[in-house]
C-alpha positions in Angstrom: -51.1 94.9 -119.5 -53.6 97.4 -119.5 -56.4 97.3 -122.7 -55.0 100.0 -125.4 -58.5 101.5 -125.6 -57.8 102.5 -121.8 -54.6 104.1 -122.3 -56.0 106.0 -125.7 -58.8 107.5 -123.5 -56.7 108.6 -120.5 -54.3 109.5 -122.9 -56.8 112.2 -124.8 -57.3 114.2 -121.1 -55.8 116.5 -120.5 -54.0 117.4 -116.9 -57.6 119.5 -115.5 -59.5 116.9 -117.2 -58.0 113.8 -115.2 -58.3 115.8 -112.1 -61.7 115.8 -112.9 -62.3 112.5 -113.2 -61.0 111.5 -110.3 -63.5 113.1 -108.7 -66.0 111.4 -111.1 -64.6 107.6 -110.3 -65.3 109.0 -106.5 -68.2 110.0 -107.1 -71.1 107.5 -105.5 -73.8 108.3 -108.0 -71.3 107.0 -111.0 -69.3 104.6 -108.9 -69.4 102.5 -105.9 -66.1 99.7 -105.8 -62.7 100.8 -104.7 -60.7 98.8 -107.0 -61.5 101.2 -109.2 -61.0 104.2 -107.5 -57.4 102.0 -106.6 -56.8 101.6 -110.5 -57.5 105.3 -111.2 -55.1 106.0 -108.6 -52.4 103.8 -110.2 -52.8 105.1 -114.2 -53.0 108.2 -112.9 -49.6 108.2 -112.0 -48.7 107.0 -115.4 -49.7 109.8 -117.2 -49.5 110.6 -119.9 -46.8 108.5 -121.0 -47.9 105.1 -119.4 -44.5 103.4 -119.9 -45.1 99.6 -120.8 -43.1 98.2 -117.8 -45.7 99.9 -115.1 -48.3 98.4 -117.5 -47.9 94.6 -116.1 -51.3 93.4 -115.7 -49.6 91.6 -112.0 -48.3 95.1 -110.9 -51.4 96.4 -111.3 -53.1 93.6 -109.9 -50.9 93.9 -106.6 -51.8 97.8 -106.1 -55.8 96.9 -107.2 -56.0 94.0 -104.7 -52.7 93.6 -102.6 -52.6 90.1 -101.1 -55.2 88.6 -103.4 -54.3 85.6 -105.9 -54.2 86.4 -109.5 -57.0 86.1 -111.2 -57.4 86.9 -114.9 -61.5 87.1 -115.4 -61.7 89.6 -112.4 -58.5 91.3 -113.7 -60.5 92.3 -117.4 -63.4 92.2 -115.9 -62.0 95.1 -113.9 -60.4 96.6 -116.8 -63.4 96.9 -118.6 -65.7 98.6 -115.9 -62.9 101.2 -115.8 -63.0 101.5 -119.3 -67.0 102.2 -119.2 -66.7 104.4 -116.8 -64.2 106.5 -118.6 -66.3 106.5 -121.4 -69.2 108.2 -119.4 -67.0 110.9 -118.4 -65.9 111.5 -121.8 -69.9 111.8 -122.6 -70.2 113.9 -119.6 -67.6 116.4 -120.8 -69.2 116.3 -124.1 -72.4 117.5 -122.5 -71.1 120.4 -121.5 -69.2 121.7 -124.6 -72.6 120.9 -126.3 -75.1 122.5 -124.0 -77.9 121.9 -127.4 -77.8 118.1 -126.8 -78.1 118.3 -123.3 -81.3 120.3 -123.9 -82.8 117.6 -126.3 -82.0 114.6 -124.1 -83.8 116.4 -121.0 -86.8 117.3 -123.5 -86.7 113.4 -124.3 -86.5 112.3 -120.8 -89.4 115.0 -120.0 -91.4 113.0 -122.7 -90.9 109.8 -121.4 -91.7 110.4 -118.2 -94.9 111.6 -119.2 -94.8 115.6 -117.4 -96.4 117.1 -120.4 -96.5 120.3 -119.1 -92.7 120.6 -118.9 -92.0 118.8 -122.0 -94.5 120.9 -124.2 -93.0 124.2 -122.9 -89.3 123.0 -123.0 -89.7 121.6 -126.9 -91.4 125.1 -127.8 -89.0 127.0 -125.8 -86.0 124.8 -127.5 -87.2 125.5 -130.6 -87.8 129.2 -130.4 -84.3 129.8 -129.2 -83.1 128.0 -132.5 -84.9 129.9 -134.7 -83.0 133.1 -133.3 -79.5 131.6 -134.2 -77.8 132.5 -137.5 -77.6 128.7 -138.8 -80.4 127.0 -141.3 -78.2 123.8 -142.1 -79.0 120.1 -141.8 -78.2 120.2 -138.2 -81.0 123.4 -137.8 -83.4 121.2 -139.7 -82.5 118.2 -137.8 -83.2 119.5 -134.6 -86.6 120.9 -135.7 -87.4 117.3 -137.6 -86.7 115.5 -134.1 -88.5 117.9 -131.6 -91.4 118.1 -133.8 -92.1 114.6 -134.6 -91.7 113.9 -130.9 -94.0 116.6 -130.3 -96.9 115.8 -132.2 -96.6 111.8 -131.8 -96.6 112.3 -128.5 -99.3 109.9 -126.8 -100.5 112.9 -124.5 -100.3 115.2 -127.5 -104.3 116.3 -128.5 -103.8 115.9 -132.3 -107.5 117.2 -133.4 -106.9 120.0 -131.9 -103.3 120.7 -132.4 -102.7 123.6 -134.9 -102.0 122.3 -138.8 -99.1 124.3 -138.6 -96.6 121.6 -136.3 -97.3 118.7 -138.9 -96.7 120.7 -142.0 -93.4 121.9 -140.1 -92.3 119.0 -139.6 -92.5 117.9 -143.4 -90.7 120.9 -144.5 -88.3 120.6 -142.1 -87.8 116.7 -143.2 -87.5 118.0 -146.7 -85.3 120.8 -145.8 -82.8 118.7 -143.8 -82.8 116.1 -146.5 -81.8 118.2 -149.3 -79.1 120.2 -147.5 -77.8 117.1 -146.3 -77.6 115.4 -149.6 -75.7 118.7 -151.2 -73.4 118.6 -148.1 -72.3 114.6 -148.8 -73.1 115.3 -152.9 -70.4 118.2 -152.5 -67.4 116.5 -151.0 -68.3 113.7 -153.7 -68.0 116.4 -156.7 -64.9 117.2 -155.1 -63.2 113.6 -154.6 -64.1 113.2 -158.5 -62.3 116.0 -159.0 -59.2 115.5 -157.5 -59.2 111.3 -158.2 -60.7 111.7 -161.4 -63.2 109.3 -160.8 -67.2 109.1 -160.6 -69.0 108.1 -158.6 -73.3 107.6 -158.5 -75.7 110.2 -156.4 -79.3 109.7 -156.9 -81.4 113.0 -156.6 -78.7 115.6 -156.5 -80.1 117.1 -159.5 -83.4 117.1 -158.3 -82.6 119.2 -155.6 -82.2 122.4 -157.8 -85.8 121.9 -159.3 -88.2 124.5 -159.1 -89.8 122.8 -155.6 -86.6 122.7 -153.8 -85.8 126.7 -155.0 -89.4 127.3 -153.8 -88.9 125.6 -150.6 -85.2 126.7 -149.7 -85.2 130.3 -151.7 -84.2 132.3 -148.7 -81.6 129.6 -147.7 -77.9 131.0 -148.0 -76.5 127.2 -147.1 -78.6 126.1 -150.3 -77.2 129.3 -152.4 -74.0 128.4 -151.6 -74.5 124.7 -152.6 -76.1 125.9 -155.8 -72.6 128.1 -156.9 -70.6 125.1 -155.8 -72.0 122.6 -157.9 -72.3 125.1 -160.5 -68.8 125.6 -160.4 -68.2 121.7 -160.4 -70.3 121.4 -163.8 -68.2 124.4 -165.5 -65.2 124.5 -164.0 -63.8 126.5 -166.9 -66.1 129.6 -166.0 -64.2 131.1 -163.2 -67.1 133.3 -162.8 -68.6 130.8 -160.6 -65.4 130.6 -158.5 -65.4 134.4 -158.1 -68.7 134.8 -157.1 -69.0 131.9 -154.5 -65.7 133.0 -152.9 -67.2 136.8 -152.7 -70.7 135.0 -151.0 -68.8 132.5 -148.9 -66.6 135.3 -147.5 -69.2 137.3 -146.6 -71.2 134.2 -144.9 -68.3 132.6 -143.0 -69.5 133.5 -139.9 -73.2 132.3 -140.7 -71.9 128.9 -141.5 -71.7 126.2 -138.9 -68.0 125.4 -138.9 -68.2 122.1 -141.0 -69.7 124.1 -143.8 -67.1 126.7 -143.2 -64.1 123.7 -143.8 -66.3 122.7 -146.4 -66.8 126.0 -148.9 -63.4 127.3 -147.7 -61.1 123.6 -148.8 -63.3 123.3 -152.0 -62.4 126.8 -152.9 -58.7 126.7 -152.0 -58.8 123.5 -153.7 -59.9 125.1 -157.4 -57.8 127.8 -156.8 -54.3 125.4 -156.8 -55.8 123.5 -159.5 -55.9 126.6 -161.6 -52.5 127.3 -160.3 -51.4 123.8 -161.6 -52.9 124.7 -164.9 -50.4 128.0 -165.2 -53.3 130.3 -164.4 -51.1 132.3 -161.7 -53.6 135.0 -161.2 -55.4 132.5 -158.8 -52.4 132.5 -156.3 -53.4 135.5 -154.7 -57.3 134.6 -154.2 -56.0 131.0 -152.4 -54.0 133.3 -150.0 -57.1 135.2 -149.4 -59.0 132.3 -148.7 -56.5 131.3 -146.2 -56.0 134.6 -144.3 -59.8 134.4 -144.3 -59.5 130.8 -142.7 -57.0 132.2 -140.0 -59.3 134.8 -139.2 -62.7 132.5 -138.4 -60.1 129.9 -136.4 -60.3 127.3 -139.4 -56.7 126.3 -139.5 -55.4 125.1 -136.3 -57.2 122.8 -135.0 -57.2 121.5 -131.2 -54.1 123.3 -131.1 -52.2 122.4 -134.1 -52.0 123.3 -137.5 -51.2 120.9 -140.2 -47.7 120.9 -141.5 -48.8 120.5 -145.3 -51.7 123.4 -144.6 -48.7 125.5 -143.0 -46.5 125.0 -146.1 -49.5 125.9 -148.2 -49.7 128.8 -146.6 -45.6 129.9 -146.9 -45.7 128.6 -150.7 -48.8 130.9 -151.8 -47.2 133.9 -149.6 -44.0 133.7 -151.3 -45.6 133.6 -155.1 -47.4 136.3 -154.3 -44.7 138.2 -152.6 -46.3 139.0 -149.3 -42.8 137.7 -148.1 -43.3 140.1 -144.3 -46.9 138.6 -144.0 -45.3 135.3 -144.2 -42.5 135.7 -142.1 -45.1 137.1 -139.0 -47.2 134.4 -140.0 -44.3 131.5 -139.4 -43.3 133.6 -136.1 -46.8 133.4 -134.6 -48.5 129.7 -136.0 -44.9 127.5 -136.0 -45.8 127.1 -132.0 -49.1 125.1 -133.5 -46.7 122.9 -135.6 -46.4 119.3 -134.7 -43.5 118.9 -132.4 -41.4 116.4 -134.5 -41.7 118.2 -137.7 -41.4 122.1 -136.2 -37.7 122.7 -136.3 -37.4 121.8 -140.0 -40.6 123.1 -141.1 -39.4 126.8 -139.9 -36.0 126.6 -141.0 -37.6 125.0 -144.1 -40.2 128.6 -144.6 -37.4 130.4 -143.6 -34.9 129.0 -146.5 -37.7 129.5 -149.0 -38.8 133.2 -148.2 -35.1 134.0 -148.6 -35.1 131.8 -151.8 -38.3 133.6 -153.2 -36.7 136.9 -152.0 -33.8 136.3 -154.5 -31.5 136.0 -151.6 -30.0 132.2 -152.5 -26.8 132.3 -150.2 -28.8 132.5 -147.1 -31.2 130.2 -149.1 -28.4 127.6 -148.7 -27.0 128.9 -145.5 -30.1 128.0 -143.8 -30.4 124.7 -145.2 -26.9 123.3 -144.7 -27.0 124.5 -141.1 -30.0 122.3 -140.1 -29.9 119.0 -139.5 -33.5 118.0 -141.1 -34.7 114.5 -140.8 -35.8 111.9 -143.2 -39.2 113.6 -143.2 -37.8 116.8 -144.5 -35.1 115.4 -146.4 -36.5 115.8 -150.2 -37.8 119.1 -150.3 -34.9 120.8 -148.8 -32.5 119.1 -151.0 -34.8 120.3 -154.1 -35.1 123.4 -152.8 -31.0 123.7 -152.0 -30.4 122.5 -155.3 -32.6 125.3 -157.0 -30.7 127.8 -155.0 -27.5 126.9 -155.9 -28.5 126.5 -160.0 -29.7 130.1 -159.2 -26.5 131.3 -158.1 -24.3 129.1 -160.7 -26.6 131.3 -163.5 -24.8 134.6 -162.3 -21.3 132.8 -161.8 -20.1 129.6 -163.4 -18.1 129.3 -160.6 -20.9 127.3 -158.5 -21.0 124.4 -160.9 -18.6 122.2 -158.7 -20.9 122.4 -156.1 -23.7 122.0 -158.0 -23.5 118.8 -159.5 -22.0 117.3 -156.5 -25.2 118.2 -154.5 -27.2 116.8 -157.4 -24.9 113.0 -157.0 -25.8 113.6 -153.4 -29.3 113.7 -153.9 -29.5 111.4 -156.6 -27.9 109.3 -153.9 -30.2 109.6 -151.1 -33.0 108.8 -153.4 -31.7 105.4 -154.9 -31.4 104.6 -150.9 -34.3 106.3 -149.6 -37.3 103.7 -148.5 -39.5 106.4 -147.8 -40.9 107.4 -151.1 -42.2 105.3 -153.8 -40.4 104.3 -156.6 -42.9 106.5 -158.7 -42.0 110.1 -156.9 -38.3 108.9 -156.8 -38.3 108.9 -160.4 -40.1 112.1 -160.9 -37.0 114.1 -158.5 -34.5 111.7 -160.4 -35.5 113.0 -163.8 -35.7 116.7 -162.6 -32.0 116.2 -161.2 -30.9 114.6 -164.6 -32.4 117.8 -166.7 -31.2 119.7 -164.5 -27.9 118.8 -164.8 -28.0 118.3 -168.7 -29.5 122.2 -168.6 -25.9 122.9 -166.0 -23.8 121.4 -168.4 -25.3 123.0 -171.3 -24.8 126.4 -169.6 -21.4 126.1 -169.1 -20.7 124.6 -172.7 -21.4 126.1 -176.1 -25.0 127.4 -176.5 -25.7 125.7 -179.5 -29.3 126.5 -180.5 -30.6 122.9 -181.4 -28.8 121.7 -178.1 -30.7 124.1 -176.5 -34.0 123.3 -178.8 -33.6 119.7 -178.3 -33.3 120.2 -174.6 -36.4 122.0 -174.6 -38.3 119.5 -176.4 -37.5 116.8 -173.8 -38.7 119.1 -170.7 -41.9 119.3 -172.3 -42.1 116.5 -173.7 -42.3 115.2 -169.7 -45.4 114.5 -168.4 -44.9 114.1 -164.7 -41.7 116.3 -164.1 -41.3 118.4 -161.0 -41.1 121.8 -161.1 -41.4 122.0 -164.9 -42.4 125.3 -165.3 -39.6 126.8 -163.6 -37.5 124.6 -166.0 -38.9 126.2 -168.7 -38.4 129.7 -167.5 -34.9 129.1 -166.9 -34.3 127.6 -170.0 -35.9 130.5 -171.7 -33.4 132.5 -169.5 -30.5 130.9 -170.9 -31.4 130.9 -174.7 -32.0 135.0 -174.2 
């Protein structure tokens, strides 16, 4: 059996990619022993798949060094030069989508080798060609920190008579790159407390909005940005502060490096569905915004796929805010991104909820019962199905047959479902039991303490599902 590290690499090229380093294994520079240009030859066959029976560590063995006794030392040992040298054609390929790190290793290697001349005028060339791009982050300051401390420690480097300028550089840029790093990591902990309610300890992250650091970083957007974003972390009430660093962060997006960009952009969707959550509805359209914005700088699908709770997201906020065409081009031309396995139902799933939010419940339900979803799928589209037919059995008492028996079916599936913990089963199992009671009521004398009392118990829930729309069709029914 081949080691699973192996297969993961191999595994992670893609068709040109393999090609390519086949011609790297052949290559006399990185290699020189033919069993393993031979075992290249082999897994390359297997790909991508690598089915477990081709696998055998003697089958490989045979085609490696046909004729040969087994031996299992030579066979790892084998395995793992392989695996080395499939590493260094992943660091190879790296190089080349990072053209910047290639530049600061030959700078290095310049340095070490001693030829001054080339590594003085490379390092101030480097740096000169960073200065014209549009980033300041921590990686900018980074950079600068590294080249400049190796420039001025350099043992050939004439430090009398070097220019004041390079040392006090390099301390701003140590100081630069350590407080936008700090508000990066200090960020994504404001936000975890957020979201986990919990807290946790970051030394100097209020330092860095002293008068010094404003001095030093006043003409920094990254730092400006930082600065509304832990403002809005320390009021989150003030939506002010929201407004304002989604107005800046749109306008920046394209100054950003991309993690920043993932970083503003998820922190600001991220208020905006908490307000949602909080019944402040007004925020559905800006989290939409912030989206389409996301689409446009190529923030959502990433190497090729998109995730399938962003995508759902993304059909949920369109809906609410009755964009229902957007939506529908938008599932036409990102479900191709989708995950392969969860596709079909996703799509069928969108498509059964723009109909839903469209008021159209039939083909809500005709969509729904026509698909055969799997497990993955299975709770949201019976909830949703459920809603649908409620919906309908509002206008006609008819549907109330098939109402409760698709609530005994779900209540059903969830009493024999593994997948879902015991705590969001009974979260669905209670909205199904309302439900119903708010069904039966409907159809029965509208008593108005039946109808108070019933009221009292939804909100007297603190973890129900889809309580709000409870509410508004229990108001419904008492008009």
């Amino acid at each position: 059996m081949i080691g699973t590290k192996t297969i993961k690499l191999l595994q992670s090229l893609q068709k040109e990619e393999l090609h390519r380093l086949g011609r790297f294994v052949r290559s006399p520079f990185f290699n020189y022993s033919r069993p393993l240009v031979l075992l290249f030859d082999y897994l390359r066959r297997c790909h991508p798949d690598f089915p477990e029976k081709k696998l055998d560590k003697k089958r490989i063995w045979d085609k490696v060094y046909p004729g040969q006794p087994f031996s299992d030392n030579k066979y790892w040992r084998l395995c793992t030069n392989f695996t080395k040298l499939a590493e260094k054609f992943l660091v190879a390929l790296q190089l080349e989508r990072e053209p910047n790190e290639e530049k600061k290793i030959l700078i290095r290697a310049l340095g070490n080798r001693n030829i001054y001349d080339l590594f003085e005028k490379e390092t101030l060339r480097y740096l000169h060609d960073r200065s014209t791009e549009p980033f300041r982050d921590t990686e900018y300051y980074m950079d600068k920190t590294r080249l400049h401390f190796d420039y001025f420690f350099h043992p050939i480097t004439n430090k009398h008579t070097l220019d004041d300028g390079t040392l006090l550089e390099l301390m701003r840029s140590i100081d630069k790159q350590f407080a936008l790093a700090k508000l990066r990591i200090g960020s994504e902990l404001k936000n975890r407390e957020s979201i986990l309610s919990k807290k946790y300890q970051a030394d100097f992250l209020e330092e860095l909005f002293d008068k010094r650091f404003r001095e030093l970083l006043s003409d920094n957007k990254s730092f400006r940005l930082f600065e509304l974003l832990f403002n809005l972390y320390a009021e989150k009430e003030n939506t002010g502060h929201f407004l304002r660093l989604k107005k800046e962060v749109t306008a920046a997006a394209r100054e950003l490096r991309k993690i920043d960009r993932s970083l503003f952009m998820t922190q600001l969707i991220n208020y905006a569905i908490w307000q949602i959550n909080l019944g402040n509805y007004r925020f559905t359209k800006d989290a939409l915004d912030l989206y389409k914005i996301s689409l446009e700088i190529d923030m959502i699908v990433e190497k090729g796929k998109i995730e399938e709770a962003v995508f759902g997201n993304i059909v949920t906020l369109g809906c609410h805010a009755n964009e229902h065409q957007w939506v529908e081009w938008f599932i036409g031309e990102y479900s191709p991104y989708l995950g392969e396995s969860v596709r079909a139902g996703t799509v069928v799933y969108s498509r059964a909820f723009v109909s839903y939010s469209r008021g159209d419940f039939d083909n809500t339900i005709l969509l729904l019962m026509q698909h055969r979803f799997s497990s993955y799928h299975q709770v949201r589209t019976r909830l949703l199905a459920v809603r649908a037919i409620f919906e309908n059995f509002l206008s006609e008492n008819r549907h109330y047959e098939f109402l409760i028996s698709q609530i005994e079916a779900f209540e059903k599936f969830l009493r024999r479902d593994d997948l879902q913990e015991k705590r969001k089963k009974n979260v669905y199992a209670d909205f199904l039991k309302i439900l119903k009671k708010i069904a039966d009521h409907q159809l029965g004398a509208k008593k108005k303490k039946s109808h108070e009392q019933l009221l009292l118990e939804i909100q007297a829930k603190k973890n129900l599902t889809l309580k709000n729309w409870l509410l508004e069709k229990m108001e419904m029914i008492g008009q």
